[in-house]
Biopython code that builds the backbone (N, CA, C, O; Angstrom):
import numpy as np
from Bio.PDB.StructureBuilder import StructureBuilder

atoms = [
    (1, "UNK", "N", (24.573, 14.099, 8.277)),
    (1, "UNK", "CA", (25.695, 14.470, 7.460)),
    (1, "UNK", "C", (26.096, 13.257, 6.636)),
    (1, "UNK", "O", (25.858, 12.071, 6.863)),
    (2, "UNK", "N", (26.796, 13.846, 5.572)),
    (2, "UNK", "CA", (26.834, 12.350, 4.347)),
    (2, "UNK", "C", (28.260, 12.662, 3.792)),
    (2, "UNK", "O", (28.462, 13.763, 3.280)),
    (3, "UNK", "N", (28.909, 12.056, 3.846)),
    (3, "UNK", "CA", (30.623, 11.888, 3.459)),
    (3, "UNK", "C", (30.194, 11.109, 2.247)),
    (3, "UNK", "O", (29.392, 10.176, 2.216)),
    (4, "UNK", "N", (30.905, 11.683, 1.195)),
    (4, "UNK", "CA", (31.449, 10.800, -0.088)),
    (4, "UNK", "C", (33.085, 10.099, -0.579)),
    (4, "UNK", "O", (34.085, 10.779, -0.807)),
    (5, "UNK", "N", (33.017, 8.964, -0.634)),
    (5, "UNK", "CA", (34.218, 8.552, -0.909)),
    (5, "UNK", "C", (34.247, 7.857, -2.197)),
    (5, "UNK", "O", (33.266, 7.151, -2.428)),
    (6, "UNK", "N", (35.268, 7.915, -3.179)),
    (6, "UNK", "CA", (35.389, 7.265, -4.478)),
    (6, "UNK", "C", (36.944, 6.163, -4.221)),
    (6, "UNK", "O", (38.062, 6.285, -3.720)),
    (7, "UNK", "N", (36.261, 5.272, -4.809)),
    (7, "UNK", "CA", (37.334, 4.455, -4.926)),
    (7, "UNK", "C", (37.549, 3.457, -6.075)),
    (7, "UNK", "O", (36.513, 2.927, -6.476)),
    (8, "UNK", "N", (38.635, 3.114, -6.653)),
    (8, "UNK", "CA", (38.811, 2.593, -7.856)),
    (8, "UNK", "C", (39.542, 1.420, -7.972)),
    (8, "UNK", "O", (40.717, 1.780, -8.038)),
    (9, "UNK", "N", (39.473, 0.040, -8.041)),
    (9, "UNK", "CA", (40.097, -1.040, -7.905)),
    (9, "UNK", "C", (40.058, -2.156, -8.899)),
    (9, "UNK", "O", (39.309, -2.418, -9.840)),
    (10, "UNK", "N", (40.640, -2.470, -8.613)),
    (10, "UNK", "CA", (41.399, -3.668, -10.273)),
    (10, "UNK", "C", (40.488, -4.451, -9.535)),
    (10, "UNK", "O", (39.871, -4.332, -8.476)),
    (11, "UNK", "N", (40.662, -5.760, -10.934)),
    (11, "UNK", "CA", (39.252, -6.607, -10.768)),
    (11, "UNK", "C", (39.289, -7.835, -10.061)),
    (11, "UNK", "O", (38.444, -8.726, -9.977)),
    (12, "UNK", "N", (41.127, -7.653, -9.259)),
    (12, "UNK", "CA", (41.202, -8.887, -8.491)),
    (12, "UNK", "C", (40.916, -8.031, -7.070)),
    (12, "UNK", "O", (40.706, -8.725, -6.075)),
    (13, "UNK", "N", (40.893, -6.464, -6.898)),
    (13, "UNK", "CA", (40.399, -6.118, -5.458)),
    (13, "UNK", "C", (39.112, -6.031, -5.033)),
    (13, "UNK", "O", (38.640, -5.970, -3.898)),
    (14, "UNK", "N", (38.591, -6.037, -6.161)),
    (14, "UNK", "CA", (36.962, -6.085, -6.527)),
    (14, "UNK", "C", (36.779, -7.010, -5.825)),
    (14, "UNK", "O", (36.380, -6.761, -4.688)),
    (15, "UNK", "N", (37.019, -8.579, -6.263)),
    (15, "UNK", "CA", (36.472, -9.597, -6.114)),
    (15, "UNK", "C", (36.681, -9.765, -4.703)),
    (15, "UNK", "O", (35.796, -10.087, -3.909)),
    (16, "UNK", "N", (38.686, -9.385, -4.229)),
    (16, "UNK", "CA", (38.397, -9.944, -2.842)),
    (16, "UNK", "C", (37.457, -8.847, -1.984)),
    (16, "UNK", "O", (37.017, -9.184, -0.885)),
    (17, "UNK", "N", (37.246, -7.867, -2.393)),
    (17, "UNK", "CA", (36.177, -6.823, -1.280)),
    (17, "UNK", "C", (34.732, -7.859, -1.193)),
    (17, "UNK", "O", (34.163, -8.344, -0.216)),
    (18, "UNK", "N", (34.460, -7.938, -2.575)),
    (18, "UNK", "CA", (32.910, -9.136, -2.483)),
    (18, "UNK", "C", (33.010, -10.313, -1.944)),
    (18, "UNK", "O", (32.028, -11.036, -1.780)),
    (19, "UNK", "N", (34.030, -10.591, -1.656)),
    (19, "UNK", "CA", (34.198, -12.073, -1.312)),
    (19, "UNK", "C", (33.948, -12.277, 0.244)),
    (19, "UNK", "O", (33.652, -13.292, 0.873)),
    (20, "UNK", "N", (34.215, -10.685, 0.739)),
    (20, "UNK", "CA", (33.715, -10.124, 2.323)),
    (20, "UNK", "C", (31.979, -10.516, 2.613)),
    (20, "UNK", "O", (31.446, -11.015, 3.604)),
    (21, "UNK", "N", (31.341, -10.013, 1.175)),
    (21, "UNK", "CA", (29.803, -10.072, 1.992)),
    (21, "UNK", "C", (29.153, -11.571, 2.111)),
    (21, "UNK", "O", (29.416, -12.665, 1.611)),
    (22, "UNK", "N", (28.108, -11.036, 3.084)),
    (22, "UNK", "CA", (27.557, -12.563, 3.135)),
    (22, "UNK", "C", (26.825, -13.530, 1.794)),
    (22, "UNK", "O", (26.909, -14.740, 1.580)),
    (23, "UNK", "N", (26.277, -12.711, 1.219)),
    (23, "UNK", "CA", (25.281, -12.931, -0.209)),
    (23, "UNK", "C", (26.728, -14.081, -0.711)),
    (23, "UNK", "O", (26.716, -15.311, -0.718)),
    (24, "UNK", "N", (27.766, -13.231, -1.055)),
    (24, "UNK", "CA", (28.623, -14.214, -1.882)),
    (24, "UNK", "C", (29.590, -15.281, -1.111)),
    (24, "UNK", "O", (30.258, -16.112, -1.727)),
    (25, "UNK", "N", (29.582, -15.150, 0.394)),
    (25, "UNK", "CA", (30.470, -16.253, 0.838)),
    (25, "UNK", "C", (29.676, -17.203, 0.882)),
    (25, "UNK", "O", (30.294, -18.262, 0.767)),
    (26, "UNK", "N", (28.074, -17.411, 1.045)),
    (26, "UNK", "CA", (27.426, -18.725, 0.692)),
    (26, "UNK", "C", (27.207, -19.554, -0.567)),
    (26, "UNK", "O", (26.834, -20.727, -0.585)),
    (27, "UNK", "N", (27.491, -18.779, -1.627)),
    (27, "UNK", "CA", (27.444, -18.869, -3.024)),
    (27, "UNK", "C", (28.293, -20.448, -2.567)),
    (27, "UNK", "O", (29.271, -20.603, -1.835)),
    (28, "UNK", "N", (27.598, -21.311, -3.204)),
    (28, "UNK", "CA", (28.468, -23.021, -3.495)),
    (28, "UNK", "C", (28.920, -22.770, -4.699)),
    (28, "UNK", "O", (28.447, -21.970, -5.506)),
    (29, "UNK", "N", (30.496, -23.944, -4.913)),
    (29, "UNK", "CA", (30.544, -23.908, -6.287)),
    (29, "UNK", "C", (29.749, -25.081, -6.945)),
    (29, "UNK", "O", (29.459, -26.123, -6.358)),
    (30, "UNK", "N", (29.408, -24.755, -8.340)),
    (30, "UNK", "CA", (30.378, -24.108, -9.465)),
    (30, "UNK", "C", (30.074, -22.624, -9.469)),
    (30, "UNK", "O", (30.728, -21.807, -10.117)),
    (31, "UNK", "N", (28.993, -22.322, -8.671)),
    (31, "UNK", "CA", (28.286, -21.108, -8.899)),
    (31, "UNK", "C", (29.295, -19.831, -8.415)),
    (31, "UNK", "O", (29.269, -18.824, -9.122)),
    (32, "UNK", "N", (30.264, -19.850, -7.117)),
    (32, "UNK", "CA", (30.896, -19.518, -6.915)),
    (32, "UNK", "C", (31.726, -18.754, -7.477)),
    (32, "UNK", "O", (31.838, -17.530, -7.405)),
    (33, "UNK", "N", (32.565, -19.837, -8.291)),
    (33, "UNK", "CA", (34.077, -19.475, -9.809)),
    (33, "UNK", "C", (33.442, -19.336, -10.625)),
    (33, "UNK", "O", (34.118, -18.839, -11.526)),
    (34, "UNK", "N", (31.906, -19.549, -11.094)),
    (34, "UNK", "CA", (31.913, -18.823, -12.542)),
    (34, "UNK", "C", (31.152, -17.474, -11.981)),
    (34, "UNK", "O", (30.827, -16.728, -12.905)),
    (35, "UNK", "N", (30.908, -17.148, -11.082)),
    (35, "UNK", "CA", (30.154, -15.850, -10.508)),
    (35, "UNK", "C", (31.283, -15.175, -11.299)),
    (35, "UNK", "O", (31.300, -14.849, -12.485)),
    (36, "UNK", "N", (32.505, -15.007, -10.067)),
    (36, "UNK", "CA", (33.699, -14.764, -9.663)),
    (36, "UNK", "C", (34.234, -14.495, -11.546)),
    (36, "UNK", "O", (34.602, -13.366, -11.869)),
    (37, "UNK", "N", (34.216, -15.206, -12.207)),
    (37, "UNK", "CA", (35.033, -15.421, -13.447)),
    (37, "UNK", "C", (34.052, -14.188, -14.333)),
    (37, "UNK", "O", (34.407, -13.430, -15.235)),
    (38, "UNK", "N", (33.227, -14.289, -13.924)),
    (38, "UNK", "CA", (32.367, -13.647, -15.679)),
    (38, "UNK", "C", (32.242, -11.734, -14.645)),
    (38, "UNK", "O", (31.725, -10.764, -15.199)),
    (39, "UNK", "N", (32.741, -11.672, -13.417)),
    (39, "UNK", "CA", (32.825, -10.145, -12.628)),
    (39, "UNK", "C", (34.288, -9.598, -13.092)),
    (39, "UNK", "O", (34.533, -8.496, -13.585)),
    (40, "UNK", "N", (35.201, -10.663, -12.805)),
    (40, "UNK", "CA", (36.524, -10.328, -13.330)),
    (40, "UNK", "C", (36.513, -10.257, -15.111)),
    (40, "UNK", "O", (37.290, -9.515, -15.712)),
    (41, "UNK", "N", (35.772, -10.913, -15.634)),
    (41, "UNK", "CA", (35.996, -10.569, -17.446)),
    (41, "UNK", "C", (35.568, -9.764, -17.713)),
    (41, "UNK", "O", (36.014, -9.218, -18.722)),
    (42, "UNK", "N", (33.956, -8.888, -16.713)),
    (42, "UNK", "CA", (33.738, -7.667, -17.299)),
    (42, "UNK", "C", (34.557, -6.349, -16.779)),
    (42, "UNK", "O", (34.559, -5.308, -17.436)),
    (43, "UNK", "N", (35.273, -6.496, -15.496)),
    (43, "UNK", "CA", (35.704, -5.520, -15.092)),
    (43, "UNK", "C", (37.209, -5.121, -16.166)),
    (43, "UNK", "O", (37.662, -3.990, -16.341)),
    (44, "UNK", "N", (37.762, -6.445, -16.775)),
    (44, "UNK", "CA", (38.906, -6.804, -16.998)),
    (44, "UNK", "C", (38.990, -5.796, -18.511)),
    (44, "UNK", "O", (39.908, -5.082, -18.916)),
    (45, "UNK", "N", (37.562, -6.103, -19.138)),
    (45, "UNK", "CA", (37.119, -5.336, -20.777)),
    (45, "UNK", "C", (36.861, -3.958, -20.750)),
    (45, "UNK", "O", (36.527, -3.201, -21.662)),
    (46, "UNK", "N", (37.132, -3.689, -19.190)),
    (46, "UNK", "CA", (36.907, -1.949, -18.996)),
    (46, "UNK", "C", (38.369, -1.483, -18.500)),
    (46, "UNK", "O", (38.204, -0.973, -17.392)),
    (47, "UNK", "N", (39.383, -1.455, -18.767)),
    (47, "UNK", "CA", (40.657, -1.052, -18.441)),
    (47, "UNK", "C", (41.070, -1.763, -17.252)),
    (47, "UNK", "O", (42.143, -1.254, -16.931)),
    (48, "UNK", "N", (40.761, -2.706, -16.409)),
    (48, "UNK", "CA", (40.726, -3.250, -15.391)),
    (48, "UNK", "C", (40.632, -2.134, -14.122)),
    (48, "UNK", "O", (41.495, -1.673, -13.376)),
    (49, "UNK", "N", (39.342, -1.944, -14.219)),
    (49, "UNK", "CA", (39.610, -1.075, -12.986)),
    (49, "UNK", "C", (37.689, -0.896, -13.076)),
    (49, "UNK", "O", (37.054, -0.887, -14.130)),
    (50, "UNK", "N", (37.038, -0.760, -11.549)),
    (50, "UNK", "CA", (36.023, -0.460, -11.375)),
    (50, "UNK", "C", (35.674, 0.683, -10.005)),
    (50, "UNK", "O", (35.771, 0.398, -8.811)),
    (51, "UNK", "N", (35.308, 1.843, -10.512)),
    (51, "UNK", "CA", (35.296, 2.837, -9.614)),
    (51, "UNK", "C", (33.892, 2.472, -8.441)),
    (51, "UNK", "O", (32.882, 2.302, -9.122)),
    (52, "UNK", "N", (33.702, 2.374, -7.499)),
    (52, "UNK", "CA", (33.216, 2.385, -6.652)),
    (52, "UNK", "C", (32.828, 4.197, -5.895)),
    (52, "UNK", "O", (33.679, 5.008, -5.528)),
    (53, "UNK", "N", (31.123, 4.398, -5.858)),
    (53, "UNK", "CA", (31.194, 6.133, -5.759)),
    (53, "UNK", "C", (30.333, 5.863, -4.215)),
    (53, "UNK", "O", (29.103, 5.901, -4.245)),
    (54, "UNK", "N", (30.917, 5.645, -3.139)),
    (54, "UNK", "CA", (30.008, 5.639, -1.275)),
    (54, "UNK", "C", (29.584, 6.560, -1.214)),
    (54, "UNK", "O", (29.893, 7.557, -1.867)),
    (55, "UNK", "N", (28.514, 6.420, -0.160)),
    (55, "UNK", "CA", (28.318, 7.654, 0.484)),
    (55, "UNK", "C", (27.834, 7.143, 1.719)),
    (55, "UNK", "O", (27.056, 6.192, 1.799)),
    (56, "UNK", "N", (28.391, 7.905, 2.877)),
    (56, "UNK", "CA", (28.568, 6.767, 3.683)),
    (56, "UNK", "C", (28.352, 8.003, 5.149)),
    (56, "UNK", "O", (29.173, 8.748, 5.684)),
    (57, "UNK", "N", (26.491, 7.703, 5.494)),
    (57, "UNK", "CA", (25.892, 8.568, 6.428)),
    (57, "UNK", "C", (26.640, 8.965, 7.697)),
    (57, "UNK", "O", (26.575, 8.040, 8.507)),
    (58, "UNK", "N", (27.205, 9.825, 8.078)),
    (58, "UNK", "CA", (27.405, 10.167, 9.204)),
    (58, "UNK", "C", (26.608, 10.083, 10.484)),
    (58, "UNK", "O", (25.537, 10.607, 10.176)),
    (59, "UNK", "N", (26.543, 9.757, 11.606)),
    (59, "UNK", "CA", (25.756, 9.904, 12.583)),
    (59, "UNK", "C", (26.826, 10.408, 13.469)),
    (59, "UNK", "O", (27.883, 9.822, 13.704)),
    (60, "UNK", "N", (26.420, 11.644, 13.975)),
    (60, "UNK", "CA", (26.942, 12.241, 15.371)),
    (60, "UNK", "C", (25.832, 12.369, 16.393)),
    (60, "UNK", "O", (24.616, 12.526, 16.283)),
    (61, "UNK", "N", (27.030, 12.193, 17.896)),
    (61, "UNK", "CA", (26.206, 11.678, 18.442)),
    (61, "UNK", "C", (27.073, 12.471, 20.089)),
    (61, "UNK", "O", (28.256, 12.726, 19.864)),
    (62, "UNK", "N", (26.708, 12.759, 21.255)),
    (62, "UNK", "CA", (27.448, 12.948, 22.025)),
    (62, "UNK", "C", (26.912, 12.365, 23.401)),
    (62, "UNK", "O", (25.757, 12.321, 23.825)),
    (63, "UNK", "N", (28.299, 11.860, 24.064)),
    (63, "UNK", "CA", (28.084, 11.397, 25.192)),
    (63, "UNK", "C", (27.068, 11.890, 26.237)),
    (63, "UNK", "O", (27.090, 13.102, 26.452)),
    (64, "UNK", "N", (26.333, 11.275, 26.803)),
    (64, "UNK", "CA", (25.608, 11.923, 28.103)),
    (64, "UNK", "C", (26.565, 11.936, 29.426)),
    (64, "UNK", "O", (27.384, 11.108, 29.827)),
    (65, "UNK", "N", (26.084, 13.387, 30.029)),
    (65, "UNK", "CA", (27.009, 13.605, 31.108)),
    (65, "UNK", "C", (26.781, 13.293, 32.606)),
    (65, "UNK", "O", (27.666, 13.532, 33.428)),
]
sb = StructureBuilder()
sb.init_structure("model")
sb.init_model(0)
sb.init_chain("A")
sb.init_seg("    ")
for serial, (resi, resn, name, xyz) in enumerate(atoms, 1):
    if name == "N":
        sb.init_residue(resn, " ", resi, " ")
    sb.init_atom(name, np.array(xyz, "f"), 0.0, 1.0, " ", f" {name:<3s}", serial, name[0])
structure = sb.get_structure()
């Protein structure tokens, strides 16, 4: 089973959601703030807002008795 969720966030919730994964918490600076800077200028030139569309697999599963 597959659940869909949409979600839509300004380009400073963006950044802190990415700032969660591993790929970008190793990022050193300068590479870091200008990553960070040129994600927020494009999200910023689109109404500030970037929709995010999951889909996010279900697994059911039931206890053994």
């Amino acid at each position: 089973m597959k659940w869909k969720k949409e979600r839509i966030l300004t380009s400073e919730e963006y950044i802190t959601y990415i700032s969660t994964h591993c790929e970008h918490i190793t990022l050193e600076e300068p590479y870091k703030s200008a990553f960070y800077a040129g994600i927020k200028k494009a999200i910023m030139e689109n109404d500030d807002k970037i929709v995010i569309i999951d889909t996010i697999p279900l697994y059911l599963v039931q206890k053994p008795q």
